[in-house]
N, C-alpha and C positions, 0 to 999 in steps of 0.2 A: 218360595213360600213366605208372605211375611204374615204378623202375627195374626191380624184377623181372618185369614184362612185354616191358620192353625188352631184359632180356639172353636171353629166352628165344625171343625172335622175332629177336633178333640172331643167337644159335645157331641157330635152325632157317635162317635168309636164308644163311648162311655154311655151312652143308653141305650144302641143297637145290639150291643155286647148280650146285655142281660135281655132285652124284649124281642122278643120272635120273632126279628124281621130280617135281620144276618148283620151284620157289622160290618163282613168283607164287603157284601152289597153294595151298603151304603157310603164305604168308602170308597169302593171304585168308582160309583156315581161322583162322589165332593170331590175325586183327585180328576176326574174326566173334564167337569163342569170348571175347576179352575186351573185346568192344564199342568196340573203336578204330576212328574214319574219320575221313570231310574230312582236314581242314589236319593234321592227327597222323599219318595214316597217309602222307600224300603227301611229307613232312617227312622223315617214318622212313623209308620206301621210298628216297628218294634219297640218304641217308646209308649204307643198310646194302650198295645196290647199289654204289656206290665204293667203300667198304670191302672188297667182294668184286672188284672189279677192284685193288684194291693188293695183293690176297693172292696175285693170279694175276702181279701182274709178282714178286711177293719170290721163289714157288716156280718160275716158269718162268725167271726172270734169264737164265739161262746160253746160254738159247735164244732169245730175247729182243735179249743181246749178239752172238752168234753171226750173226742175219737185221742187225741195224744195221752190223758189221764188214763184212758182204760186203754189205752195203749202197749202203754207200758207197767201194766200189773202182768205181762206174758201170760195171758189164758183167755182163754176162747172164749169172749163175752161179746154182750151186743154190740161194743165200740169197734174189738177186731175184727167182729163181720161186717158192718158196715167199709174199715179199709178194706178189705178183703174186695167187697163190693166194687170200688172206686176203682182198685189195682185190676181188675178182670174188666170193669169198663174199659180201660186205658190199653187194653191188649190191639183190640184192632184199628184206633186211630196212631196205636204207635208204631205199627205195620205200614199202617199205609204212610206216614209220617218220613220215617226213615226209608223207606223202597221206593215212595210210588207217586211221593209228592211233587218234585219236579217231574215227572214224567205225565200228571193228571196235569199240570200248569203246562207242562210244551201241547198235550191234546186238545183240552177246553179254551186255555187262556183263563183271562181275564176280561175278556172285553162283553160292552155290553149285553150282547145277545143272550150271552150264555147267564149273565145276573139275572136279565127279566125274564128268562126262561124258569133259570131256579127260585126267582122270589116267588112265580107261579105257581111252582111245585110245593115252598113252602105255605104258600099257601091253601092248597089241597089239602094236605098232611092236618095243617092246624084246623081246619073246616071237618075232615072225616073223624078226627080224635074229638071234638064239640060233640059230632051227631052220633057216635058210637055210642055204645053202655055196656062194656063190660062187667062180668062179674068180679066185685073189688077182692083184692087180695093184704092181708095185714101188715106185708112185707116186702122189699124189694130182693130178688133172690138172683143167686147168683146168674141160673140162667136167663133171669132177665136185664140184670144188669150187662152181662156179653150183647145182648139185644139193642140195650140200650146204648153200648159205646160203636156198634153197628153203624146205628142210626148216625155216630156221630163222627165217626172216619169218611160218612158221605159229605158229609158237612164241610168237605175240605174246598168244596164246589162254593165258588162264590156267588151269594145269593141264596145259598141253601142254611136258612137259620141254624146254628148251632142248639141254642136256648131252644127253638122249636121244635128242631128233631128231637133232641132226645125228652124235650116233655110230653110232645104228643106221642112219640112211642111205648113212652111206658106208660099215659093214658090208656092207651091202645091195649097195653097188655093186662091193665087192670088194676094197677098201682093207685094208690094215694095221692090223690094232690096235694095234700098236706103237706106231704115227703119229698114229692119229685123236683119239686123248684129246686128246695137244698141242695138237694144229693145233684141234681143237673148242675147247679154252679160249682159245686166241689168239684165231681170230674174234670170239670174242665180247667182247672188250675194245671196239674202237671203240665197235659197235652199245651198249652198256653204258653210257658213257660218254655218248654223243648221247642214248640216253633218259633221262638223269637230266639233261642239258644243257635236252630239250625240257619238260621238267616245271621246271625252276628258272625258264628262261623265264615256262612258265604262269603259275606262281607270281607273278612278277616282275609280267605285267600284270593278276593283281587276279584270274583265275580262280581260283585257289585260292592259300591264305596257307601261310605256312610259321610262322606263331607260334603255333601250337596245341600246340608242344610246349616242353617246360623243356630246357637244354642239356645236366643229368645223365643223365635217360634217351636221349637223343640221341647223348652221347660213349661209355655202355655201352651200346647198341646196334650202334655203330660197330665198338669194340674186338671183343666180342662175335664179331659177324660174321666180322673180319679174322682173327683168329685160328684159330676154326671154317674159315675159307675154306681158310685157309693147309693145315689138316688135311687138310680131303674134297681139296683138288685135288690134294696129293700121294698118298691115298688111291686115287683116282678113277683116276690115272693108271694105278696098280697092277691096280685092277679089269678095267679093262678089258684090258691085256695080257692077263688071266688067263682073258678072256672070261665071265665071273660076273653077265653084265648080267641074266641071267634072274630071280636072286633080286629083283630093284631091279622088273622086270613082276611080278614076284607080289604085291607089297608096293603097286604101284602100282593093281593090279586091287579090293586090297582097301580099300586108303585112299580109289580112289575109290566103290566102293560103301558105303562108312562114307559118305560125305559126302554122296552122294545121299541116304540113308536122314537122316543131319542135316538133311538142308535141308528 
């Protein structure tokens, strides 16, 4: 990989992260198109995924600070329900995380068919969450929040938007759009974090190596990403208050038929 592959899959990792159209997608597409795998792309993949979780504590901070402050007053206020919230999302992607993850990667793979199958899929999702109307509700609750991290242990499927599942689900359930961007990128820090943990591990025991890549294209990869992230997720935020998720299904309907006809 030399570096102008890597800043350009760094920028695609760092705004697909946060906008509806999947990340994994998109990178399996940039790693196909320039012939990166094994040890290079499992290397890149873990670097550019934290990179997009630092971008999401620099833009979210204030809210961030806000859930640790009423944190730690130990009593039952709106800051601890909201982790409360986050920690019962994170139940069933960490299931499927820890049990079932290599096991859905030896069934589906990776390979294209199965991306432009799911960008398709994500694109339904974000198309029926536009044309629905439910009736709003003031708060995200717990059992929607479980609903919501539902949505996001499918998302282990590459091509299946993270950012989209779980916004259009809790669209779907009646939630706020005001609220669901936030709370959608929160969640998905831990989960984030633990799969780039479980892949460093792998790495560590000899399943796959991490020296298949130089440290230049690795550190503009990184930046790349972090700054890209920093954008869409303040971007993203704005999107979806605005409810505009529809153009992101249309865009997804077609990139996955581009990919299918690729493969």
């Amino acid at each position: 990989m030399d570096w102008i592959e890597a800043l350009i899959l760094g920028l695609v990792q760092g705004l697909t992260e946060y906008l509806p159209v999947s990340s994994s997608g998109h990178l399996a597409i940039g790693s196909y198109l320039f012939g990166i795998e094994g040890e290079e792309n499992l290397a890149f993949t873990v670097a550019v995924h934290v990179a997009t979780v630092l971008s999401t504590l620099v833009i979210l901070w204030k809210e961030i600070d806000w859930i640790f402050r009423g944190l730690f007053k130990c009593e039952m206020n709106a800051e601890t329900k909201y982790v409360l919230n986050i920690v019962v999302s994170m139940i069933p992607v960490g299931i499927v995380g820890v049990f079932f993850k290599d096991y859905v990667e030896e069934v589906f793979g990776s390979g294209l068919v199965i991306v432009g199958c799911m960008l398709l899929l994500t694109a339904a999702l974000l198309t029926f969450s536009y044309i629905a109307k439910p009736r709003k509700k003031e708060n995200i609750s717990l059992r929607d929040a479980f609903i919501i991290g539902l949505a996001q242990a499918c998302a282990v499927m590459p091509g299946l938007s993270r950012s989209g599942s779980t916004i259009a689900t809790g669209l779907l359930l009646g939630n706020k759009k005001e609220s669901l961007a936030q709370f959608s990128f929160l969640m998905v820090i831990p989960p984030i974090l633990g799969e780039a943990l479980l892949d460093v591990v792998k790495g560590l025991k000899g399943e796959e190596a991490f020296g298949g890549i130089d440290m230049m294209p690795l550190a503009i990869g990184f930046i790349a990403a972090f700054v890209s992230g920093c954008i869409a997720c303040k971007w993203m935020i704005n999107i979806v208050k605005k409810g505009k998720l529809i153009y992101f299904g249309i865009y997804c309907a077609i990139a996955g038929v581009l990919t299918l006809i690729l493969s």
